[in-house]
C-alpha positions in Angstrom: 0.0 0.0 0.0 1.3 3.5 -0.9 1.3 6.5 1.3 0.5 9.5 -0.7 2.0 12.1 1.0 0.6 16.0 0.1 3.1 18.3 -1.3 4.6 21.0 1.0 3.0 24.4 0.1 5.2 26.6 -1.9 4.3 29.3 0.6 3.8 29.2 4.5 1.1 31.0 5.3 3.2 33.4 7.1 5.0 34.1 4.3 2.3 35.0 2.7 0.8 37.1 5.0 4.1 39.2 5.2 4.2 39.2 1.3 0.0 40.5 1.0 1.2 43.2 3.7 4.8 44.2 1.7 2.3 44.1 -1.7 -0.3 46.2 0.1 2.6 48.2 1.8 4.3 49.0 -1.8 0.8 49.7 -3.3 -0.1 52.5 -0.9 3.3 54.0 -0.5 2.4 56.7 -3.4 -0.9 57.4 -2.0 0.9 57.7 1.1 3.8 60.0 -0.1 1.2 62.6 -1.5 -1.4 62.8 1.3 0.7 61.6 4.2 0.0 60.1 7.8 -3.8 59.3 8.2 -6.0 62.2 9.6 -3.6 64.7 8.4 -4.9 67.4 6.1 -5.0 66.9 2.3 -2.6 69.8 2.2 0.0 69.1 4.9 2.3 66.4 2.8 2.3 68.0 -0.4 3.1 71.3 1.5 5.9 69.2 3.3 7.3 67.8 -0.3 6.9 71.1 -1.7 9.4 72.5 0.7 11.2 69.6 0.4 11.9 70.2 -3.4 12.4 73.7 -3.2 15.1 73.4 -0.9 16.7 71.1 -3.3 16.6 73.2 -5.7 18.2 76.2 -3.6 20.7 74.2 -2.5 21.2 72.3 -6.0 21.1 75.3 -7.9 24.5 76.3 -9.8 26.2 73.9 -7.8 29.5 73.3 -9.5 30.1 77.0 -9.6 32.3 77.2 -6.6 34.8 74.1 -8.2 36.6 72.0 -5.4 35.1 74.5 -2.4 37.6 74.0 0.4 39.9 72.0 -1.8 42.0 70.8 1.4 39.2 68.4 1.8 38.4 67.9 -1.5 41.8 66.3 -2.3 41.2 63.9 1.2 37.7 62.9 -0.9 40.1 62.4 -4.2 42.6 60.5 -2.0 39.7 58.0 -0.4 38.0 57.5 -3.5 41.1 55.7 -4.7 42.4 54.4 -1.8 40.5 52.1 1.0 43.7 53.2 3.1 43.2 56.7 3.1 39.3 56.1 3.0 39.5 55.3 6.5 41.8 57.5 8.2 40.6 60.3 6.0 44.3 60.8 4.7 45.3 64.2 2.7 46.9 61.9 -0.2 46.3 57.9 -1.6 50.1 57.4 -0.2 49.0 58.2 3.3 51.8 60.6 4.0 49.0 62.2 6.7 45.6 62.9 7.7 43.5 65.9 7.8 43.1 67.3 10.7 39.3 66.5 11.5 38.1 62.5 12.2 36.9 61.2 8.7 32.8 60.4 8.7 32.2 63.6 6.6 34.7 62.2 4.2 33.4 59.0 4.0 29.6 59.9 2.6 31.3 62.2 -0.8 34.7 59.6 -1.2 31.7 57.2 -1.9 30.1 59.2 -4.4 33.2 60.1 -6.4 33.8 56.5 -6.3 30.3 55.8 -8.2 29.8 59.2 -10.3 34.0 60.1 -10.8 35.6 62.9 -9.6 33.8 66.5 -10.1 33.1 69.2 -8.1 29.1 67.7 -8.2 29.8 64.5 -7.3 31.7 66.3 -4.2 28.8 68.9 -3.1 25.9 67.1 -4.0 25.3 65.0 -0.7 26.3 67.8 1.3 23.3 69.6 -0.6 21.0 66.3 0.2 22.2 66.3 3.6 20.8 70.1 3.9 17.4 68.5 2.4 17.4 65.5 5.5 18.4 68.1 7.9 15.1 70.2 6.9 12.8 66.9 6.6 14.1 65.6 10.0 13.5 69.0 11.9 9.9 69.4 10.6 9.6 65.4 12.0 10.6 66.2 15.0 8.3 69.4 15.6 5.0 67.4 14.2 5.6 65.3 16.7 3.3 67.2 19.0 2.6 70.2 17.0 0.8 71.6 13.8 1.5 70.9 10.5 2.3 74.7 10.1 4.5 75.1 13.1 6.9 72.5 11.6 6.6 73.9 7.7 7.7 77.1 9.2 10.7 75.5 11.2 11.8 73.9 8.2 11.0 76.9 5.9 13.2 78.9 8.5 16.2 76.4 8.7 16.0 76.1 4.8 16.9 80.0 4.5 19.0 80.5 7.1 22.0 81.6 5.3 24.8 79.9 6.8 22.6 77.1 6.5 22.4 77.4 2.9 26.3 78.3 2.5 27.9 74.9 4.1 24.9 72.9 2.7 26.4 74.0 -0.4 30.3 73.3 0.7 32.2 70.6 1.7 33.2 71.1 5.2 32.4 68.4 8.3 29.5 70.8 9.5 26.5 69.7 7.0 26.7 66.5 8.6 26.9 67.1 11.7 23.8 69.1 12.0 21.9 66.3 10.3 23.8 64.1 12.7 22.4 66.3 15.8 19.2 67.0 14.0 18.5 63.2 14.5 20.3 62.7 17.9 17.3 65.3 18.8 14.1 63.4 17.3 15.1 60.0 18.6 16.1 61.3 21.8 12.0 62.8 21.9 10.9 59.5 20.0 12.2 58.2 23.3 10.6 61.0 25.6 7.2 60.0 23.8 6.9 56.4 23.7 9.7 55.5 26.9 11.9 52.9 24.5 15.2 52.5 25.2 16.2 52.1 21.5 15.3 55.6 20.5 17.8 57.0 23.2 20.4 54.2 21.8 20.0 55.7 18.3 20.4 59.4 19.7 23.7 58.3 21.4 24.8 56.6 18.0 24.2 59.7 16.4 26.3 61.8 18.6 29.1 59.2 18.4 28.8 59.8 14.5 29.2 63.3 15.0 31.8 63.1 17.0 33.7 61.2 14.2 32.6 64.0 12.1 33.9 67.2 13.9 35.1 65.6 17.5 34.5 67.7 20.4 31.6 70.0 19.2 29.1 67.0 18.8 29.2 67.0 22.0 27.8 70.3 23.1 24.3 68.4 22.8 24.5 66.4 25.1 23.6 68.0 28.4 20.5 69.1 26.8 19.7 65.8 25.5 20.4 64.3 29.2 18.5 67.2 30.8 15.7 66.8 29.3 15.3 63.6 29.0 15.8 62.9 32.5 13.5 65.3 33.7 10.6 64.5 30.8 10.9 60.6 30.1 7.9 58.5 31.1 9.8 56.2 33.7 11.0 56.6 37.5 14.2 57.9 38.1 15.8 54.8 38.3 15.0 53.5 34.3 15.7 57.9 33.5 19.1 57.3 34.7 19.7 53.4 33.1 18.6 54.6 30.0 20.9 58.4 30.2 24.1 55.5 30.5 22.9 53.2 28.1 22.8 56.2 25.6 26.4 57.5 27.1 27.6 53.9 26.2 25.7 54.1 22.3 27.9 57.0 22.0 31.1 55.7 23.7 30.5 52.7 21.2 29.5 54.8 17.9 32.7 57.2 18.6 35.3 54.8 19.9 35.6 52.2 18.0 37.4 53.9 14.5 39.2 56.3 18.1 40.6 52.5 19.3 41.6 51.2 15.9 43.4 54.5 14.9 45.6 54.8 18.2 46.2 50.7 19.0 47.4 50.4 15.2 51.0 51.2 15.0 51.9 54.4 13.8 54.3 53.3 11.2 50.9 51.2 10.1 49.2 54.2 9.5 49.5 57.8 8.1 50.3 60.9 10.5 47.7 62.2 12.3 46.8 65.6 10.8 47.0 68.6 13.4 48.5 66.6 16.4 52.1 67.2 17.4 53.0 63.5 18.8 50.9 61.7 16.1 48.3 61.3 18.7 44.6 61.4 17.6 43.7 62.0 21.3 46.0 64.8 21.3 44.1 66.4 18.3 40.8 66.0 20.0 41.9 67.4 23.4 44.5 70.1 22.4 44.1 71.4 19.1 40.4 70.5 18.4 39.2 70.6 21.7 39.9 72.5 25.0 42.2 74.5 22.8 39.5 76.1 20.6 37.9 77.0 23.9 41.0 78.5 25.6 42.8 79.7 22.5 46.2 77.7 23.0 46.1 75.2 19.9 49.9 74.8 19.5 50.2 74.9 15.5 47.7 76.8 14.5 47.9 79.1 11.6 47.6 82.4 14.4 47.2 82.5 18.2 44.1 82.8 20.1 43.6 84.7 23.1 45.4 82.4 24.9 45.6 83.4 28.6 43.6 86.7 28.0 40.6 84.1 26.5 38.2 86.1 28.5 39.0 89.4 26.6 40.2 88.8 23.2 39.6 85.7 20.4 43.1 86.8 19.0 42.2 87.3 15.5 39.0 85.6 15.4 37.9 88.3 17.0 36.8 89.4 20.6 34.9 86.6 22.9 32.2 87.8 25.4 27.9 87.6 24.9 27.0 89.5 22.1 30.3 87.9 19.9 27.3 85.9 18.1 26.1 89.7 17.0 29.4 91.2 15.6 31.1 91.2 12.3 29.9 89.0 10.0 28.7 86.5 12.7 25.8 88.4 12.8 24.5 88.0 9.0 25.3 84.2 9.4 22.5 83.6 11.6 21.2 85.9 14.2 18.1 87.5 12.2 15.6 85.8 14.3 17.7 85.1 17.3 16.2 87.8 19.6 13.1 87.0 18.6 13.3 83.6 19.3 14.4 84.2 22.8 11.9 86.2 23.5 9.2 83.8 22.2 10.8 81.1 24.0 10.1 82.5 26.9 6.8 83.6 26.2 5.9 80.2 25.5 7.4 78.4 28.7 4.7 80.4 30.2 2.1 79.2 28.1 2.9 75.4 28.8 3.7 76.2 32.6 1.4 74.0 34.1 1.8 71.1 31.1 2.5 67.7 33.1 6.1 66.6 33.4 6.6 64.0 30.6 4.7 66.9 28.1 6.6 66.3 24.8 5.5 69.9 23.7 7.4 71.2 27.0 10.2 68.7 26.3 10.9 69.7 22.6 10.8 73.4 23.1 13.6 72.8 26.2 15.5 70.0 24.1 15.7 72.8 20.7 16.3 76.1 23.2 18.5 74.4 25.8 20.6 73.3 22.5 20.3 76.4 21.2 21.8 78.7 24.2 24.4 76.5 25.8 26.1 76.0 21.8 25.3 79.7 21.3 27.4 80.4 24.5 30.3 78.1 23.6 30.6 80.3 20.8 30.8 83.4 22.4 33.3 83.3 24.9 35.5 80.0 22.8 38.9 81.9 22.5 41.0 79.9 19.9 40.1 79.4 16.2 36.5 80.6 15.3 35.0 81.4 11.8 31.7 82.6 10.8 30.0 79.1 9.4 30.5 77.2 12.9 27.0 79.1 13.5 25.4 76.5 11.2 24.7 74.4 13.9 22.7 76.5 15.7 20.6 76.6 12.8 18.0 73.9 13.5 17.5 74.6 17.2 16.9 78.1 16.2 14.5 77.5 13.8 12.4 75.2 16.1 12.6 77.5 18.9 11.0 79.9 17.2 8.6 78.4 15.2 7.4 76.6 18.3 7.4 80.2 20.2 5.7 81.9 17.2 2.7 78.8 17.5 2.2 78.8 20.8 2.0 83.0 22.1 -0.4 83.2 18.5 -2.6 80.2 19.8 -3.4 82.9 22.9 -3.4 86.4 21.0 -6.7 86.8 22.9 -4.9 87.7 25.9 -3.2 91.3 25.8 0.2 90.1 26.8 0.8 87.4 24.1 -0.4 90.3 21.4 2.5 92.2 23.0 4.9 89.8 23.2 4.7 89.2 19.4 4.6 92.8 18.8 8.0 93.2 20.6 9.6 90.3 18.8 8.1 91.7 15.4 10.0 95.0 16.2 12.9 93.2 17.6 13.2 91.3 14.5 13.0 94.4 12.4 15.4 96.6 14.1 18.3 93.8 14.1 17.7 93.5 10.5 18.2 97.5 9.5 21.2 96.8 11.8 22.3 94.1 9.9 21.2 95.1 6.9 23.2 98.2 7.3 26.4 96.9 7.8 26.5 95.8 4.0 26.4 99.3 2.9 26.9 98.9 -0.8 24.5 96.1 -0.9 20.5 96.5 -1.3 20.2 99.6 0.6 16.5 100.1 -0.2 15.8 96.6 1.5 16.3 97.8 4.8 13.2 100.4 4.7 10.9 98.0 3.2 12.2 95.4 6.2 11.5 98.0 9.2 7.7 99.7 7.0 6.7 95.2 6.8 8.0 95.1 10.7 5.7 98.3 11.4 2.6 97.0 9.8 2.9 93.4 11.1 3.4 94.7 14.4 0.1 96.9 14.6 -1.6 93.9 13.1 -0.1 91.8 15.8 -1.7 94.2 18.5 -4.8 94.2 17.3 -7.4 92.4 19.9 -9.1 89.6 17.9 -12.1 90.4 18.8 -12.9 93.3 17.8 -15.8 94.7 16.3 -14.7 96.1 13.1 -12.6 92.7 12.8 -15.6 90.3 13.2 -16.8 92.2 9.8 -14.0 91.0 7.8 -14.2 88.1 5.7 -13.3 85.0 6.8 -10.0 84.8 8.5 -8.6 87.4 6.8 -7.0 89.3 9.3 -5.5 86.4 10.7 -4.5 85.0 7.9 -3.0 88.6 6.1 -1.4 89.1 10.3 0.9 85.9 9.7 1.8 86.6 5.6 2.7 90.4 6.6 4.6 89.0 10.0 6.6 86.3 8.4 7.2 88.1 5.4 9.0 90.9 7.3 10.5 88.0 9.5 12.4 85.8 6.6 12.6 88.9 3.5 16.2 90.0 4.8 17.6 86.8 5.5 16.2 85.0 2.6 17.4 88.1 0.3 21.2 86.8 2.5 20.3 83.3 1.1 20.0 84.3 -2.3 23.1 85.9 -2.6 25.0 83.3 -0.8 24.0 80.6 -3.0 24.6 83.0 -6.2 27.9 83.4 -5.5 30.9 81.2 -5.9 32.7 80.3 -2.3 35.8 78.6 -2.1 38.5 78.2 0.1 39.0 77.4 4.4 37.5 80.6 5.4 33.6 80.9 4.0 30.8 83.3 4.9 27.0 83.8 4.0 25.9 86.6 2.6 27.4 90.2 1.1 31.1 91.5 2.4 30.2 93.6 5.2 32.0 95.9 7.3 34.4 94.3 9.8 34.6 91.1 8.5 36.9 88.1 9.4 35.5 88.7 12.9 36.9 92.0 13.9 39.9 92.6 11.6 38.5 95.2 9.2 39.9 95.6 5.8 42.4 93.2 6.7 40.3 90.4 6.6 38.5 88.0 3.7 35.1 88.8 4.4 32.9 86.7 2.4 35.3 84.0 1.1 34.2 84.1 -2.2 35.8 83.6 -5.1 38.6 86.5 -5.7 38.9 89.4 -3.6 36.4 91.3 -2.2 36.0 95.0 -3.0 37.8 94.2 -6.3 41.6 94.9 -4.7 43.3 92.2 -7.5 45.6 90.4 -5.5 45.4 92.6 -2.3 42.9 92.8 0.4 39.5 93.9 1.5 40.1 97.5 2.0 43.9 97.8 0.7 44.8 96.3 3.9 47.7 93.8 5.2 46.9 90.4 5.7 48.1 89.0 9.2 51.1 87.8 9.7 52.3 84.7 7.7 54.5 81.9 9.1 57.9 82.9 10.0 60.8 81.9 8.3 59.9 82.5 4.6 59.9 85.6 2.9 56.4 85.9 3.0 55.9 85.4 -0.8 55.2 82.6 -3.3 57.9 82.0 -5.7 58.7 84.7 -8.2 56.0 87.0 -6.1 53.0 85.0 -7.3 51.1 83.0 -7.2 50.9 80.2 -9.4 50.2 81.5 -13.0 50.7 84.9 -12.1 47.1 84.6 -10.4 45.9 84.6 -7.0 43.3 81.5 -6.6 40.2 81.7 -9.0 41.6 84.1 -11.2 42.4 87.6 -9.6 45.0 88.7 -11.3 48.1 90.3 -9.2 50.7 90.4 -6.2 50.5 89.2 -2.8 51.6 91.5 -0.2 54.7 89.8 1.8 54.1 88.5 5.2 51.6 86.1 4.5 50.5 83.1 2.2 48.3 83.1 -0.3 45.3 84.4 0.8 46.5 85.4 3.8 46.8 83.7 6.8 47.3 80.0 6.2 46.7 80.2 2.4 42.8 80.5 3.2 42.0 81.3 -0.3 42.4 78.0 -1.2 44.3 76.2 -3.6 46.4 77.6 -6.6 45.2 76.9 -9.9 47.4 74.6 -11.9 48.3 74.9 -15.8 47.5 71.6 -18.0 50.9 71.9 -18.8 52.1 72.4 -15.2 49.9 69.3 -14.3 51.4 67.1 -17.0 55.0 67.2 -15.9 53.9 66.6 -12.7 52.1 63.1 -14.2 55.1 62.3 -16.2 56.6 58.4 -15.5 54.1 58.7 -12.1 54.1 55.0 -11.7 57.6 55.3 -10.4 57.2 57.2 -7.5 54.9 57.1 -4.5 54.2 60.6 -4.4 54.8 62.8 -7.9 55.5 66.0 -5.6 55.3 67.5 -1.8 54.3 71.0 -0.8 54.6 72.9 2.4 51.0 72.9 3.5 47.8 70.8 2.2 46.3 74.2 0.5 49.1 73.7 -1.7 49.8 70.6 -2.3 45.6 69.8 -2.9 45.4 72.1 -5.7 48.4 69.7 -7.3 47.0 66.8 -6.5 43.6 67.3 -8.0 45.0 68.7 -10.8 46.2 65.8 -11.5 44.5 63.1 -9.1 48.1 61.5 -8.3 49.2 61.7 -4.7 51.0 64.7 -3.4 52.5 65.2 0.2 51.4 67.9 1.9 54.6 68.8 4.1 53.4 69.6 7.8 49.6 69.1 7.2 46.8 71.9 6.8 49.4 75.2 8.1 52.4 73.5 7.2 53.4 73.5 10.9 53.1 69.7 11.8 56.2 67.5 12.4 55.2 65.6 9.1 58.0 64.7 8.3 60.4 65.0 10.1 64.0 66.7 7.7 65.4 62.8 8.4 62.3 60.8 7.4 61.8 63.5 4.3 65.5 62.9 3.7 64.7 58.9 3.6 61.9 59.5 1.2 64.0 61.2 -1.3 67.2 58.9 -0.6 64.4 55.9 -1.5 63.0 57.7 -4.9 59.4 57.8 -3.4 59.3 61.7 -4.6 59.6 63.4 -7.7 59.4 66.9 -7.2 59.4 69.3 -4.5 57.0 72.2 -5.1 58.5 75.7 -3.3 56.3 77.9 -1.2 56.4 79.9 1.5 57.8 77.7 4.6 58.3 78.0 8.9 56.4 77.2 11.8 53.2 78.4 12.7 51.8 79.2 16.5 54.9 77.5 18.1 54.6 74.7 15.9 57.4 72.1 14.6 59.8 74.1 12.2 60.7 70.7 10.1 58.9 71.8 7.2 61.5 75.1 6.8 63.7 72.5 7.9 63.1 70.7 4.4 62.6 73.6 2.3 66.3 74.8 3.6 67.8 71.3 2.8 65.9 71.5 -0.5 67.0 74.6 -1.8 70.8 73.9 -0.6 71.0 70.5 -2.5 69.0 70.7 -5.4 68.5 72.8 -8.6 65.4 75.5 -8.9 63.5 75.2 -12.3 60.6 77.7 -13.1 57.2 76.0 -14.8 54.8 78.6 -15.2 56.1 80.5 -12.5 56.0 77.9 -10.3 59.0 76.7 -8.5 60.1 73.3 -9.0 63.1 70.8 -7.4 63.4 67.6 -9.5 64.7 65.3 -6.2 64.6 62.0 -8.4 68.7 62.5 -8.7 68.6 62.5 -5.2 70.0 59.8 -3.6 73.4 61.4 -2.8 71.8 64.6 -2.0 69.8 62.4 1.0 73.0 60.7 2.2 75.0 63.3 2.6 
């Protein structure tokens, strides 16, 4: 007798409930897209993808106009798009001769990119822009958590224009990511407020251990807010509050310390130099030079000094610390427009949700964004070592939710007299600090400044106007409201968006970058000596000089203070200014801030010839130098000393070993010395150089063919 046994079903039924849900999943997922969460209104998703796209597109637009940006990160992205080596560490060059001087995770996301779409100044600068587009989708998340649909369009809308925003969105420093790193470590850590999961506080610590991989130290200004807040508001005794604070402390320990662990256990004849460190040391870096040193001005190395013991006086040439630094200078146009009114609001709406329970996520994400927002803003102020204009971008989200959430909440009670005030005061407020800053670009849309403060005047009156009143109730609809919040925000955002347009018209490139028109003591205090506006040439239309006719600060010592031939490269200064640079610094001023030199096609070519041979075709005193070489033509160059040239990398004997082994063709003359009581090896070299080796002139560039020198080394 046979046993007929049934065949096995081709499907579990399991599996085929998980496939009818994916199928049903995948067949709503455009309905969903357009109209959003259920119970939403028909008009808040394609609001939210509308602002989505145009932020894209103002952060897209004429992207490739500012070339390689900061090029001394640029030719890191070159160097790990070619190299898995250097894609790690975050190397300068594919050899590895040393590092840049930041951790590498901003690296990593556009080294990717050039590895799929080739090297370009798009493939570069597009996911920072992208990054800019997450950073505005994750903010308006986190404020529809628990309020309206148009409280979190406006925080977006107001992070989106923000012009510093819109300046490193469209660049290639660390900060992009780290906001949208910190944008998230804020909506988990209130995903976690809300539903009491331990996971979402694990993902916020993650994300701050990312960030700290991206720019060290500063990641972790959020984190007594986060822990603040989250111990006070969380749904959960004590006890689990405090279980879950270390749990997150570990997630970040974790995220942050592994690549920390591998980079200092590895031995450092395994590895390239650490970039900005004078022992090699990448804890060095992230204590000294990119940490307690930026807050005390003594970063041995860097290109000038800070304040050093005077720290509570003077920024040194970054200009002077104390509480209104945020409102001097340039700072100001970067990203104070709404910053007193947001402070004001922020208060005003405290009182509004004074008697909200404990665990209110409303309370909790107004703290979280303002307690972000003040203790950053602070560090700021009084941080005495190196400071420049575009470190305000990370203020930018918690600005913009503190005041769109202190805009919502003192409008929801404009029936009471002193909410109608408040908003008044913050409308004026607003208005006056924009004449001011408006004013301080002098040249620059003068008329703008009236129509600003007559807006501010009108929206103001309207703001004061009781509600209910009888001539009101015979308006149409909600027209008084409705015209009330066009008028207000339109006097709010018209100066800073005008800001945003002409950052993101203009080319930027270079270390130093600000938002916005060259205004009047720029480079945070110097005056005409500075590079307001990093753009593309000089400012005020001095070729080869400075804003103003001024002197640019003091260069490195131990050089003459001028390029070879006195000029640079090509007879140009960077991006085509024709003309000199004064002596006493390099070019661009201090540190050779302009950015790289531009390099001749034939130049380049010699450079490339019989390549194969060597393991670097040149070195350069400084990585704004030798980055301009290397991408022209994207074969590795060492930069001698790192980012100011001041690092001891290498060292005149290891240099001497390079040479002796035929690992370097040429050796590319420049200005040379030590920087902020930095190593001097890299004058050490340039001395050694010029002594033993013959001086050859390609398009006034300075060359020393050291492939003869073998003899040169041993001796």
């Amino acid at each position: 007798m046979t046993t007929q046994v049934s065949p096995r079903p081709a499907v579990s039924p399991l599996g085929a409930r998980f496939g009818a849900r994916f199928v049903a999943s995948l067949a709503a997922l455009p309905r969903t897209l357009v109209r959003g969460r259920a119970g939403s209104a028909r008009w808040e998703r394609p609001a939210l993808l509308g602002l989505l796209l145009a932020t894209a597109v103002l952060y897209i637009w004429d992207l490739g106009a500012s070339g390689w940006a900061n090029s001394f990160y640029s030719a890191a992205v070159q160097a790990g798009s070619v190299d898995w080596t250097a894609f790690f560490y975050g190397s300068s060059d594919a050899a590895n001769a040393i590092t840049v001087d930041k951790p590498p995770a901003s690296l990593w996301l556009m080294a990717l990119s050039v590895r799929l779409f080739g090297l370009s100044s798009w493939s570069i600068l597009v996911p920072e822009a992208l990054m800019g587009v997450a950073s505005v989708g994750v903010l308006f998340a986190t404020v529809r958590r628990r309020f309206s649909a148009g409280t979190a369009l406006l925080a977006g809308a107001v992070l989106a224009v923000t012009p510093v925003a819109a300046l490193m969105f469209r660049f290639n420093n660390p900060d992009a990511l780290l906001v949208l790193l910190l944008s998230l470590a804020t909506y988990f850590t209130l995903r976690g407020i809300e539903t009491g999961a331990l996971k979402w506080v694990l993902w916020a610590g993650a994300m701050v251990g990312f960030g700290f991989l991206t720019k060290q130290l500063q990641a972790f200004l959020i984190l007594p807010p986060l822990a603040g807040v989250y111990l006070y508001a969380a749904p959960h005794r004590f006890r689990t509050r405090l279980w879950h604070s270390f749990a997150a402390l570990g997630a970040v320990i974790v995220s942050a310390g592994w690549w920390v662990a591998i980079v200092e256990l590895v031995p450092a004849n395994w590895r390239p130099y650490i970039g900005g460190s004078q022992t090699n040391s990448f804890l060095e870096l992230t204590f000294g030079y990119n940490g307690f040193g930026r807050l005390t001005g003594s970063e041995t190395g860097s290109v000038t000094g800070g304040a050093g013991g005077t720290g509570a006086v003077t920024g040194g040439m970054w200009g002077e610390t104390g509480i209104f630094r945020l409102f001097l200078g340039e700072f100001g146009g970067q990203i104070t427009w709404l910053l007193p009114a947001a402070l004001v609001l922020c208060i005003a709406a405290l009182v509004v949700l004074r008697r909200a329970p404990r665990i209110s996520l409303r309370r909790a994400t107004l703290l979280l964004l303002a307690g972000y927002l003040i203790l950053t803003a602070l560090a700021f102020s009084f941080m005495a070592g190196i400071f420049h204009a575009y470190y305000t971008v990370a203020l930018a989200p918690a600005l913009a939710g503190t005041f769109a959430i202190g805009a919502s909440l003192v409008w929801m009670k404009r029936t009471a007299l002193w909410a109608r005030i408040t908003a008044a005061v913050a409308m004026l407020a607003t208005s006056a600090w924009a004449w001011v800053l408006l004013d301080r670009a002098t040249d620059w849309l003068p008329w703008l400044k009236f129509v600003v403060a007559a807006l501010g005047l009108v929206a103001a009156g309207l703001l004061m106007a009781p509600p209910r009143a009888a001539w009101l109730r015979r308006l149409p609809g909600k027209w008084w409201g409705r015209a009330t919040v066009a008028i207000a925000l339109t006097g709010a955002l018209l100066a800073p968006v005008a800001y945003t347009l002409e950052t993101v018209s203009t080319a930027h490139t270079g270390s130093i970058v600000t938002a916005g028109p060259t205004v009047s003591g720029g480079m945070g205090g110097m005056g005409g000596g500075g590079m307001p506006g990093g753009r593309a040439g000089f400012p005020g239309g001095n070729a080869g000089g400075f804003a103003g006719g001024g002197t640019p600060p003091a260069g490195p010592t131990g050089g003459n203070g001028t390029v070879p031939n006195g000029t640079v490269p090509n007879g140009t200064v960077p991006n085509g200014t024709t003309g000199t640079l004064p002596t006493g610094g390099r070019p661009g001023g201090a540190g050779g801030f302009m950015g790289s030199a531009s390099v001749s096609a034939s130049l380049a070519a010699l450079l490339s010839v019989n390549s194969g041979s060597y393991t670097w075709i040149a070195a350069a005193i400084g990585s704004d130098s030798a980055a301009g070489y290397q991408l022209a033509t994207q074969l590795p160059v060492m930069a001698i000393g790192g980012f100011n040239g001041s690092d001891p990398a290498p060292t005149l004997a290891e240099f001497q070993a390079d040479v002796a082994a035929g690992k370097i063709h040429y050796f590319i003359g420049g200005t040379t010395g030590q920087a902020n009581g930095g190593s001097s090896a890299s004058s050490e070299i340039a001395a050694w150089v010029a002594e033993n080796f013959t001086a050859q002139t390609v398009d006034s560039v300075t060359l020393y063919d050291l492939s003869a020198g073998a003899t040169a080394a041993s001796s």
